[in-house]
N, C-alpha and C positions, 0 to 999 in steps of 0.2 A: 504494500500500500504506500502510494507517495506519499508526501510531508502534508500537502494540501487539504487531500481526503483526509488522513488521519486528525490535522486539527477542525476541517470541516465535522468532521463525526464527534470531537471531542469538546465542538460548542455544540452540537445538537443532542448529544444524549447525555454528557456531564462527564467526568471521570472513572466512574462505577458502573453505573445502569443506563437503564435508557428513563426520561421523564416519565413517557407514557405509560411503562411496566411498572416504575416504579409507585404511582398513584394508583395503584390496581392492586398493592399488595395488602395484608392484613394488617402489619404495622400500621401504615399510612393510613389506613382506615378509620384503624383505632382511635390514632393519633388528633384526625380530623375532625371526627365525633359524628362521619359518615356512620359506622357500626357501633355495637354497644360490645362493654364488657363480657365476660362468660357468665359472671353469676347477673350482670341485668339483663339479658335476652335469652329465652329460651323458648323452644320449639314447640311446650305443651307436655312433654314426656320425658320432662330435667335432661336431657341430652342436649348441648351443647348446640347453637345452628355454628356450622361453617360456611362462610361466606364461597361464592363462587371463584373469587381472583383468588384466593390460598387454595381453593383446592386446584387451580392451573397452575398457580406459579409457587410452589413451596419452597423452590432454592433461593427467592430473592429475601423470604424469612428468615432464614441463615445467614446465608451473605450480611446482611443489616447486623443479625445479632454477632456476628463476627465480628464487626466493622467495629460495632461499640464497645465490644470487649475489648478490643485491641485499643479505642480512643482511652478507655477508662484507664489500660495499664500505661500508655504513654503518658497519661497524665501524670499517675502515680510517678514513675519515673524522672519525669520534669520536676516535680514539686520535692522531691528526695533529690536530685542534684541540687538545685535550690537552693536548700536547706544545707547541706554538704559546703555551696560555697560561701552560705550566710556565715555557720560558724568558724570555716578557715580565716573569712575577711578578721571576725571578730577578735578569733586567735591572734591573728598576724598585727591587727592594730595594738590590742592590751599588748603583745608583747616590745610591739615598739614605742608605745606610751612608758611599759616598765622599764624597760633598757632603751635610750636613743644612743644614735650614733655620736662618738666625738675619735679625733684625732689621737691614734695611737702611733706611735713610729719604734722599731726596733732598736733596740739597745746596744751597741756594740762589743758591752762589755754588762755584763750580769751583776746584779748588786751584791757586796761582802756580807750582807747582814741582815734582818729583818728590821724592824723600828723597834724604841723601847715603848712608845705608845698604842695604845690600843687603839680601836676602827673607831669605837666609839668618843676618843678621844679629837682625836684625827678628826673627826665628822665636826664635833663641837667647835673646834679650832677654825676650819675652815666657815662654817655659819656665818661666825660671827665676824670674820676676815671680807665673806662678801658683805655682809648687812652695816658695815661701816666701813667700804671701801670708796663711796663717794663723799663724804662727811669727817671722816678719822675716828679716829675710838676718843669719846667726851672723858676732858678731863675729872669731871662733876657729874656723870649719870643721874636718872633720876635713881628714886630708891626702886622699883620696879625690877629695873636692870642693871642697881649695881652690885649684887649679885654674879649675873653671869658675866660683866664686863671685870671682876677682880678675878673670876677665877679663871677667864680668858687671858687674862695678861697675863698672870702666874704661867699656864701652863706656856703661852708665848716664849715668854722669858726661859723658863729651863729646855725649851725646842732646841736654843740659838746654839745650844754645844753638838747638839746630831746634825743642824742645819749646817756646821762650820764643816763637818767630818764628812759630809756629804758635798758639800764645794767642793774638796781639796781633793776627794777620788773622782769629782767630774772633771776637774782642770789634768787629774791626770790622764786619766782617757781621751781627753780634747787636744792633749801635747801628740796623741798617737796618730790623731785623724788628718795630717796635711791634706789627706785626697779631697778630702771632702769641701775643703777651701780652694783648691784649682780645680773643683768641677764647673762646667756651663753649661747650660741648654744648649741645644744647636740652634734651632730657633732665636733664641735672643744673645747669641756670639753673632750669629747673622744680620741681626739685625741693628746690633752696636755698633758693628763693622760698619753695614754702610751709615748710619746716623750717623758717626765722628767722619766719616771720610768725607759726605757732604758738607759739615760744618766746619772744616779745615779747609775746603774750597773755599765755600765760602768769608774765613775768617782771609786766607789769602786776597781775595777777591775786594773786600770791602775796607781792609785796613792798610794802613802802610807796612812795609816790610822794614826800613833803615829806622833807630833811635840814637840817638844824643843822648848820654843820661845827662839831665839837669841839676839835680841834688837827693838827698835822702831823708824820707819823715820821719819819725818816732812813731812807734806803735805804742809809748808808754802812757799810760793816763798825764795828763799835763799837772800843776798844780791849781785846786782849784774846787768849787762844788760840779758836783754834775748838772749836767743840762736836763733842761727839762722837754721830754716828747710829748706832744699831746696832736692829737686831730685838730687840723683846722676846719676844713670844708669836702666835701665831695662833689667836685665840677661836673664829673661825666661820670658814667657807667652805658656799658654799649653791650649787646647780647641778650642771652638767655640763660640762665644759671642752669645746670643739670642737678638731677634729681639725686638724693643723697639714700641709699638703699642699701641699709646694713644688714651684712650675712649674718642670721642666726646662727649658723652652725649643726644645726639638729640634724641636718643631714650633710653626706662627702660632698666637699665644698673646695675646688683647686682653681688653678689659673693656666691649665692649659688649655682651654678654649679660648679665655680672653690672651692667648700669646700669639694665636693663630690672628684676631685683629691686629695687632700692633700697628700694621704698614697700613693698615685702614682708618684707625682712628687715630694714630702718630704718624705721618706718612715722614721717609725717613729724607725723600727727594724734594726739590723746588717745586713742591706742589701743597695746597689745601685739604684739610679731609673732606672724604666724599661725603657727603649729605644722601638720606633712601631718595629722594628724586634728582640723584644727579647720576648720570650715565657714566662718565668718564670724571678724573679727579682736576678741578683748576688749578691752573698755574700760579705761583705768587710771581702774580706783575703787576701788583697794585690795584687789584679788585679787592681783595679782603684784607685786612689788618693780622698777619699771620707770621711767627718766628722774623719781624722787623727791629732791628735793633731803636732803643729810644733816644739816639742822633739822629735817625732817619724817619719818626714817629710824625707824620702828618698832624695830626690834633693836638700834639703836643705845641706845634708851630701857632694852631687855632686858639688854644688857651693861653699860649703869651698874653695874650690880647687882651683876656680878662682875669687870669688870676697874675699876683705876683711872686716867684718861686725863685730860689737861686742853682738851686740843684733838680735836676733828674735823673734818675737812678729807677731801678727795677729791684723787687727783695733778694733775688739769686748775687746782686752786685754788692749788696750789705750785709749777706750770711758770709760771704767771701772776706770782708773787712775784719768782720768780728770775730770769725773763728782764729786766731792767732794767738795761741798758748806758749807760755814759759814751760821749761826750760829749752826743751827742741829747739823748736822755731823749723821746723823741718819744712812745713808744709810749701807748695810752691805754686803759684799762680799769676795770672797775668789779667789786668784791667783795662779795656782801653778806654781813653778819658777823651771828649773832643768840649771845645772850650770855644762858645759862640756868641758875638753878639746881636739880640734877638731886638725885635722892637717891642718898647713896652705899650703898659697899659693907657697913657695918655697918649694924645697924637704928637710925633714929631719927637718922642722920649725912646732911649734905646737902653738898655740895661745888660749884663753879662750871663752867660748861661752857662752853666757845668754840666753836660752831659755823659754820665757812668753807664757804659753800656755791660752787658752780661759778662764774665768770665770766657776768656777762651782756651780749647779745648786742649786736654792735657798729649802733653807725648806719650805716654806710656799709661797703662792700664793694666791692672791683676783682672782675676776673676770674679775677685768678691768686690770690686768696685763694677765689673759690668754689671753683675748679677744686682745690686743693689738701684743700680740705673735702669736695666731693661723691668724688673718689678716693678719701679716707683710707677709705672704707667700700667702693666699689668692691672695694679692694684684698683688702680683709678678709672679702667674699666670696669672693674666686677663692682664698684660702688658707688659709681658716677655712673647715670643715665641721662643720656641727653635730651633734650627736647627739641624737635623742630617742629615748623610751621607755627602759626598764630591760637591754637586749640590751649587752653589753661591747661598747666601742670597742676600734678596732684603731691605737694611736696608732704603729706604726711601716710604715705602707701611706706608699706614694710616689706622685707622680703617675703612672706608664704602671700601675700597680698600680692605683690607684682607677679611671680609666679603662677599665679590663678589667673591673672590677668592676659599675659604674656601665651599659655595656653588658650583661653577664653578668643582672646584673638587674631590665634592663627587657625583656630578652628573655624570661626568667621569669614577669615579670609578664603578658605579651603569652598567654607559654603558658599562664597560670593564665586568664586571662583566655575564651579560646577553650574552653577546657577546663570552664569555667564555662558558658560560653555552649552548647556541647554537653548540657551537663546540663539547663540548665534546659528545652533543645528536646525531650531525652528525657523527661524529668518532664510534659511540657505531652500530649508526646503517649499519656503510661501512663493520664494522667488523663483524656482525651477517651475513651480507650477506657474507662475505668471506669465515665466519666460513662454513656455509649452504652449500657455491660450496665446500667446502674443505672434509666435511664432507661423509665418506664410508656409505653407503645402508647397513640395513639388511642383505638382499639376501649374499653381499660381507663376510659380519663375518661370515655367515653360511656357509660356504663354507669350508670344510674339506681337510687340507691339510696333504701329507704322512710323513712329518716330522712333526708332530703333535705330542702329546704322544695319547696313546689306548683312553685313560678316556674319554678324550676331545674329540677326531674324533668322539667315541660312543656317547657321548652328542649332537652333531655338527648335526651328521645323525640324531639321535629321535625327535630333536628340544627342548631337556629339557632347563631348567632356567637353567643360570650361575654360580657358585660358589657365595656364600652369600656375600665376601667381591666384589665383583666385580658387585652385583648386587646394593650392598650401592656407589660405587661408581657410578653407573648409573642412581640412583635415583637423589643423588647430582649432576649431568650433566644434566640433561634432566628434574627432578622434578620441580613441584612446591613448595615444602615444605618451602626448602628454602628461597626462593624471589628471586632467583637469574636464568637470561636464560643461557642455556648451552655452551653458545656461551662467556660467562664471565669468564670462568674454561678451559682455553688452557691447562693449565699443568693437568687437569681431566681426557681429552680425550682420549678414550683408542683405540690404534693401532691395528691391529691385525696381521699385517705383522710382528713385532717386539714387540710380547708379551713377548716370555721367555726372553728376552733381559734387559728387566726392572725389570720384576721379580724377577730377578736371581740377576742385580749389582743396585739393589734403592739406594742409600745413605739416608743420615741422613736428610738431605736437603729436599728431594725427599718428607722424611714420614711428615713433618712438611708444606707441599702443596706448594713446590716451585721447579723450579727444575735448574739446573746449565750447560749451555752451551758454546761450544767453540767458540767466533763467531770471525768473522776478526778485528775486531776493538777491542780485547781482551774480559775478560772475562762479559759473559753477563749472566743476574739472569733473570728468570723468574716466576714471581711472581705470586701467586694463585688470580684467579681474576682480572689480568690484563694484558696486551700486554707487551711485552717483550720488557725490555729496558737495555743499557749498565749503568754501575756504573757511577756515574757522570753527565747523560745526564738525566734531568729530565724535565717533556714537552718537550717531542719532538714533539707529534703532533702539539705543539702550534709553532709562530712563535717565535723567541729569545727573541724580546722587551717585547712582552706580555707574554710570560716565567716567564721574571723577576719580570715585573709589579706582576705578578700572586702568588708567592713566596712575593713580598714586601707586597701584600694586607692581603697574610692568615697570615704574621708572626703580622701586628699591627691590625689582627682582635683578633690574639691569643690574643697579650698585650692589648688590649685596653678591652676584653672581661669579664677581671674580674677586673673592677672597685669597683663595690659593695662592692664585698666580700674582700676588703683588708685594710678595717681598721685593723682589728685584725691581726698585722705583725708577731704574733708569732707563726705561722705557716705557713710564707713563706719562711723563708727557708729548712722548710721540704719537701717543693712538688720540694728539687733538687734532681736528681738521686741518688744514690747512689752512684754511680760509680765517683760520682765528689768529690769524699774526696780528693784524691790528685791529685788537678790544675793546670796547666802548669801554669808557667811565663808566665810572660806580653813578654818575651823575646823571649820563643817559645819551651823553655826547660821544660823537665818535671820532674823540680825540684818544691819541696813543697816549699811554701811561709812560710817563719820566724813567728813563734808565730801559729800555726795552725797545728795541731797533725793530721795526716793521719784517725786516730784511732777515733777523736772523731768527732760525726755527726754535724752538722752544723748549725742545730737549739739549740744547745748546747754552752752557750760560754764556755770560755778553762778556767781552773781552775785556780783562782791570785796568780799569783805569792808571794816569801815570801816579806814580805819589807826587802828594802836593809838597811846595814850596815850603823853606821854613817860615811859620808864620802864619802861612795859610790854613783857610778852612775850607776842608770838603764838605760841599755841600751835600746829603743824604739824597737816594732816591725820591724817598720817602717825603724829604720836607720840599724837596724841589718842584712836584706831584700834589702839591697840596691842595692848587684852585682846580688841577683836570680831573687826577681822579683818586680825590680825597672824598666825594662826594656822594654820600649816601642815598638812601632811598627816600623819594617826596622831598625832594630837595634838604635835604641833613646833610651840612658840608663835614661830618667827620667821615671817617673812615672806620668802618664795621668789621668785628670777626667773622668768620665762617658760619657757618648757620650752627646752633650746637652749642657754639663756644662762648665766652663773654671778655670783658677785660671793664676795667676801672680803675677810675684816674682819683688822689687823695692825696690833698695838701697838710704838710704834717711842720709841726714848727721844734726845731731842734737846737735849744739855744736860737744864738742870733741866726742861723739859719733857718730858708723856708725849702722844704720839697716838696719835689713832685712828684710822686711814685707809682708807677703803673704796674697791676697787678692783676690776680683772674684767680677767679671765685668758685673751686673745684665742685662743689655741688653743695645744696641745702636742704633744710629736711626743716620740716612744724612739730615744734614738741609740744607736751600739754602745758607747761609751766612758761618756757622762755618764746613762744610762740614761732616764728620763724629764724633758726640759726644756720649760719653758715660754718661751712666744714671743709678744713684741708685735708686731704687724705695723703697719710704718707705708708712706705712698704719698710719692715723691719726684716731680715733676712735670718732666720736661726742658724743656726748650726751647730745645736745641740737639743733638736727635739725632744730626743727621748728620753732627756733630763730635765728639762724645762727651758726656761725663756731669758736669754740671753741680756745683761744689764744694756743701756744707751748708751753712746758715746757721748762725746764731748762734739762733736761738729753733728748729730742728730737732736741733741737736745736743741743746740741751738738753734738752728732750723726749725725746726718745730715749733718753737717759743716766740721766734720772729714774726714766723705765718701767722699765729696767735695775736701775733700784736696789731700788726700792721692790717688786719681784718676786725674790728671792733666788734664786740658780742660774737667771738666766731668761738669754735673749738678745731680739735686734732682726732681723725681716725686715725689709727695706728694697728695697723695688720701685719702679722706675726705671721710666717710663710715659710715654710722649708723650699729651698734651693732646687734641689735632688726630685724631690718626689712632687715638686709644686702646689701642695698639700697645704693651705692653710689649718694655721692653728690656734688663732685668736682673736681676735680683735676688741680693740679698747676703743674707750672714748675719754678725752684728756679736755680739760678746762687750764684758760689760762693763770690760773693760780697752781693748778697741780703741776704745769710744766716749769713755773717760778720756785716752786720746791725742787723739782728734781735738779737741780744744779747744784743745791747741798746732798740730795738723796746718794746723787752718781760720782759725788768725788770731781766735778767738774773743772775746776778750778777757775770757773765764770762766775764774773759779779755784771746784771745788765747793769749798775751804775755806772762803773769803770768803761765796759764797754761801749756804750752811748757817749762817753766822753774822749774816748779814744776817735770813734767814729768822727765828732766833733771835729777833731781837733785837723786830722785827714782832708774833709771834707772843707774846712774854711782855709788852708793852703793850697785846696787846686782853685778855689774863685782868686785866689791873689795871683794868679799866673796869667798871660797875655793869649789873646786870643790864639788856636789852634789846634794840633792834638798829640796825645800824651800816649804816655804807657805806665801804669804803675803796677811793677811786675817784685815777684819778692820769693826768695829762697833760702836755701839753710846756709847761705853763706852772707846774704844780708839781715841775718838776725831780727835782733829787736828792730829794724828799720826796712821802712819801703823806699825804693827806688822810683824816680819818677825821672821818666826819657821822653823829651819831644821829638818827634818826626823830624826828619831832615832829607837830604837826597838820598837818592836811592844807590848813587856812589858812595856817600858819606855815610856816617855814621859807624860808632863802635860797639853798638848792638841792634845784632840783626835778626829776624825775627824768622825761627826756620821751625816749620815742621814736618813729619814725616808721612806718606800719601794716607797713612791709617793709624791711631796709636797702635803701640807697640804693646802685646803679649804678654805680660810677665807673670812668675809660677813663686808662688809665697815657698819658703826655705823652711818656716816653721809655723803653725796655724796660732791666729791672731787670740792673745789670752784675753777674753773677757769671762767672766766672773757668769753666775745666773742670778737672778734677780727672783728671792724667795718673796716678794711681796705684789708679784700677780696670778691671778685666779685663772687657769683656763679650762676650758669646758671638762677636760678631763679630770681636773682639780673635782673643779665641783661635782661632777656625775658621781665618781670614786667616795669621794671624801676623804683626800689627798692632800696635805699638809706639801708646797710648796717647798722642792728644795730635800723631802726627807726621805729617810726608805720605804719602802713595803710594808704594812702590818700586817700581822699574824690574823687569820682569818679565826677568830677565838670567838667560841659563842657562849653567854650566859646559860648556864643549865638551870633547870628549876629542881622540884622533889622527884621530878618522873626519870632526871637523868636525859640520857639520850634518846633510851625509845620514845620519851615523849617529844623531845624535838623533832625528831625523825617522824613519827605519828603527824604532828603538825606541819611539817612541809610537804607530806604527801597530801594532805589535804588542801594546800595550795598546788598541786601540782608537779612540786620540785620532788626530784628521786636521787636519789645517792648514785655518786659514780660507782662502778666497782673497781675498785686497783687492779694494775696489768702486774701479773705475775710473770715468770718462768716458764719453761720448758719444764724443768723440774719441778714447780708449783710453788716454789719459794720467793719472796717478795725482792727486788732486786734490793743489793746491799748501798749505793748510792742514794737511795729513794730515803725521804724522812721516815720515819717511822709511823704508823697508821696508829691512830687515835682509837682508841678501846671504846665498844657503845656500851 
């Protein structure tokens, strides 16, 4: 039997039977209230009447009652799976409500000993360690809890000799692990590689190479009170802040997905990060505000005008001042300084500027300086989200909250998606049928008309084939060759009422399979291959909403579609047009941006300039660009970051100095108490997991305490990561008074009054210098003192300024000793009830009067069953093993 017949038969008589035998059966009769019961109808002589359709058809009696027996046990079946996977779920939840997941890492080395304290001590200790780890333990409790706060401290106090004993065997086994200090990811050895090798271009590119040293500052506090910082004003802020979304932890929680972004959302090349509706990634040529140093800051030139400042500077250029410690003086870095005179704030008044740009990039690099670098932005992936387009953020969403979210909406997009794709299959098939009624008959082209020419009527009449080009256009209509049905090829279809009409005036348009019509709503293209639409109107068969949605989805399928492929950035700005050499303004004009030659391609940077003159000032891309294409959207003459990003400008008064400090706002979150705060996220790197969490240094506190500052009401994420397994392990949240303590906590040997006054002091000797640009560069041979070098020719000078096409590799000789830091909590703390810093405790349980069968009695009735111990071959317990505990 064909396909046809078979479903023909299977819509006329159902699955089973046929309709009409089946309404004939006794069942059915029953059922209907056509016939009666056996005990309501009876013949006269208590015998039973049997209807006449049972007595023809008794197998369809069967058949049915088969049919339901068999529904009834499938049910049974169904609702016992059911069931089966109701209690698994139930199982599987309580048992991960009783145990969640936190970060364990392997020990390299086994611990000497157990604890002297007990679990339930252990447990106490810890309590009360988190329930006053934001606040401190009160000197003055009330009476409530001073109780448990004296005998907290007690047991505290006598911890500190196991706490001390337990350092001195982690430092030992930390002296063993050099490896683990020269490991790298590939991934982000890759990607450090090219990020420094860009930025040594660049630093080549934008600075001068020849210095003059000039003279040498003191790094020593001056004599004197310290100056005083405070906030003046905040002029600008430009962006959109991203969303601050702190990892619970409850579940495995790493950074190797966000290390796969990296070259996505840090691109390491002369390019912008992508935005989900941008196809290919832009070039920094002066459309966005993006890695421009602040000599060459466009709005900083706009703000001359109305604030008054003597310094600008960036925080990366002030953690660099400050971090310089006694006794060393090891550290080595280089500042470049340009010294400008700007026009002030009244008309016709001109005032001096100091401009401190970034730190540039070191010669040489270990492992745990990349690894510390390629994280800081890992980190600020997994906690930073960004926002684009105009739709409000939601800055007090959590992570199982975004998470929900994040699914919720690609499931959405899946349904728009199918749901799209259903339409277009409906649309494809209204219009084949359209095509089909619309479509002339044979018989109608063969039909010979007297305004025809001779050739054609003669062909017309005998029936011969068409002309060759006319016959290729009818294979292409009507073929299979192609893939494609005829009904897809509107501008194909050949007329024959109005042939020499086309023939005679095709255009250009016309030969390239498209054709150009006049329609009421102006000029409308018709495109080969598809229904006919005006300029401008694209989905129209969709509805508007889903237009857009449909357009928003393919433009961040494009972006997001080549993740993979973009480490290697030095061929992304060759996939931009060509046609995009000269870039409109940010403003709307189609003026070229400052420092970017029409002529030269764009995966090409532009050839360095000569160094200037002693004396002279270079003038910046940046500020040179400032009236073409400095100019934002709706006429906003500053210059904007990338979509995503933000940055903001804050005049701060330091002493008799005023600055200007441009800076960007890593993400924000709404609490319930301090309502909307801002958060710098920074990446702390272990390297000693599986003993705990490694103390701060001296140049990360400070960093950190800075961000803190120079961001008013902000705070510090601070994510604790192992290296190796990219494994987070913690994360805090730090306020600017608790990072003001840890400078005494960590042994620092920073005081911010000293500092500030040092900064001072630095900072009012580069305004006394003559306009130009500097270099204040400083090493372990200029000690306590900075070096400061003006520019001179590029013959002259006696330091010159060389580096190497990539820092250089270096492998640590012996791993870096830092200490653990027994006074923070991490999830494994807390889950365990783990004393920070201690050994193991004895897993010891309180017995009652029943002894152990009654412990044992009571854990089986929760559940738990006793392991049994692995014995021998010979049955004997092995002699290594502790000894088993008597029930």
């Amino acid at each position: 039997m064909s396909t046809i017949n078979w479903r023909a038969q299977f819509r006329d008589t159902g699955p089973f039977i046929g309709t009409e035998e089946l309404r004939q059966s006794h069942v059915f009769r029953l059922l209907s209230g056509q016939e009666k019961f056996d005990d309501e109808r009876d013949a006269g002589d208590g015998d039973p009447v049997v209807p006449e359709a049972a007595q023809a058809n008794p197998i369809y009696d069967a058949e049915i009652a088969a049919l339901c027996q068999q529904w009834e046990l499938s049910q049974a079946e169904r609702q016992q799976k059911q069931k089966h996977i109701q209690d698994l779920t139930e199982k599987v939840v309580n048992g991960m409500a009783r145990k969640q997941w936190v970060a364990i890492c392997k020990a390299p080395r086994k611990l000497p000993r157990f604890s002297a304290w007990t679990k339930q001590q252990q447990r106490f200790v810890v309590d009360m360690m988190a329930r006053y780890w934001a606040t401190g333990v009160p000197t003055n409790p009330p009476l409530a809890d001073r109780r448990d706060v004296t005998r907290f401290m007690k047991l505290l106090s006598e911890m500190r000799a196991e706490q001390q004993e337990f350092l001195n065997f982690a430092k030992e086994v930390n002296l063993t692990q050099v490896q683990r200090y020269n490991y790298i990811n590939e991934f982000i050895d890759k990607y450090i590689h090219l990020r420094m090798t860009n930025k040594i271009r660049h630093t080549l590119r934008t600075y001068p190479t020849a210095y003059e040293p000039v003279t040498m500052l003191p790094l020593a506090p001056p004599v004197g009170a310290p100056p005083v910082f405070a906030a003046v004003s905040a002029p600008l802020e430009l962006g959109r802040v991203p969303i601050c979304v702190m990892p619970h932890l409850k579940t495995y929680t790493d950074v190797k997905r966000q290390t796969s972004f990296l070259e996505l959302m840090f691109p390491t090349g002369d390019v912008c990060p992508k935005a989900p509706n941008d196809s290919h990634f832009t070039p920094r040529d002066g459309t966005y505000l993006y890695k421009m140093p602040v000599s060459s800051d466009p709005n900083v030139s706009l703000l001359s005008a109305q604030q008054e400042f003597d310094v600008v500077t960036s925080p990366s250029a002030l953690k660099t001042l400050l971090d310089n410690s006694a006794p060393a003086w090891d550290r080595q870095w280089e500042l470049p300084v340009t010294v400008r005179i700007v026009p002030g704030t009244q008309p016709g008044t001109h005032r001096k500027v100091v401009f401190v740009d970034k730190p540039l990039p070191p010669r040489s690099m270990n492992c745990l300086e990349r690894n510390t670098r390629g994280h800081k932005h890992t980190v600020r992936i997994l906690v930073c989200k960004r926002v684009f387009g105009d739709e409000p953020a939601d800055y007090s969403i959590w992570e199982e909250q975004y998470m929900k979210r994040k699914k919720a909406y690609e499931a959405r997009l899946l349904r728009k998606a199918e749901n799209r794709q259903k339409e277009m299959e409906r649309q494809q098939r209204k219009k084949k049928k359209k095509n089909k009624k619309r479509k002339v008959k044979p018989a109608q082209c063969g039909e010979a008309d007297a305004s025809d020419p001779p050739e054609k009527r003669r062909r017309l009449e005998s029936g011969e084939q068409p002309d060759p080009e006319i016959r290729v256009d009818a294979d292409r209509d009507g073929g299979d060759s192609s893939g494609k049905d005829s009904s897809d090829d509107e501008g194909l279809q050949i007329d024959c009422a109005g042939q020499e009409d086309k023939e005679g005036g095709q255009t250009e348009e016309e030969e390239e399979g498209g054709q150009m019509e006049e329609g009421e709503g102006g000029l409308m293209v018709v495109e080969e291959g598809g229904p006919k639409k005006e300029e401008g109107q694209k989905n129209e068969d969709l509805p508007r909403e889903d237009a857009k949605e449909c357009a928003q989805e393919e433009n961040s399928s494009a972006a997001t579609g080549g993740v993979d492929s973009t480490l290697n950035s030095s061929t992304a700005p060759a996939k931009a047009d060509a046609d995009d050499t000269a870039r409109p303004s940010a403003s709307g004009g189609g003026e070229v941006a400052s420092g970017c030659d029409p002529t030269t391609p764009k995966d090409t940077a532009p050839p360095p300039a000569s160094p200037p003159e002693p004396g002279e000032v270079r003038e910046g891309a940046g500020a040179a660009a400032a009236g073409s294409a400095a100019g934002g959207k709706d006429g906003d003459p500053y210059l904007h970051p990338p979509p995503g990003l933000n940055v903001h400008y804050r005049v701060w008064q330091l002493g008799k100095l005023r600055l200007l400090l441009r800076a960007t706002t890593h993400a924000m979150r709404e609490t319930k108490n301090a309502g909307l705060v801002r958060y710098s996220v920074h990446a702390k790197v272990a390297y000693q997991p599986a003993y705990g969490i490694e103390v701060m240094t001296r140049p990360e506190v400070i960093s950190q305490w800075l961000d803190c500052l120079l961001r008013p009401n902000s705070r510090v994420v601070r994510v604790h990561l192992d290296p190796i397994s990219q494994m987070v392990l913690a994360a805090e949240e730090r306020s600017f008074s608790q990072l003001t303590e840890e400078f005494a906590k960590y042994d620092t040997g920073f005081k911010p009054p000293y500092g500030l006054q040092v900064l001072e002091s630095v900072l009012v000797e580069l305004t006394q210098q003559p306009p130009g640009q500097y270099l204040l560069s400083h090493d372990s041979r200029s000690g306590a003192f900075v070096r400061l070098s003006r520019a001179s020719a590029p013959d002259g000078g006696s330091l010159k300024l060389q580096f190497p096409v990539s820092p250089v590799r270096t492998l640590l000789d012996s791993p870096r000793c830092l200490g653990l830091d027994p006074s923070i909590l991490t999830p494994y703390n807390t889950r365990y009830g783990r004393v920070p810093a201690t050994f193991h405790y004895r897993d010891t349980v309180e017995l009652g009067e029943g002894g152990w069968k009654e412990h044992w009695a009571k854990q089986k009735e929760q559940g738990i069953t006793r392991k049994k111990k692995k014995k021998n071959k010979s049955g004997k317990q092995p002699t290594d093993a502790p000894p088993a505990e008597a029930d």
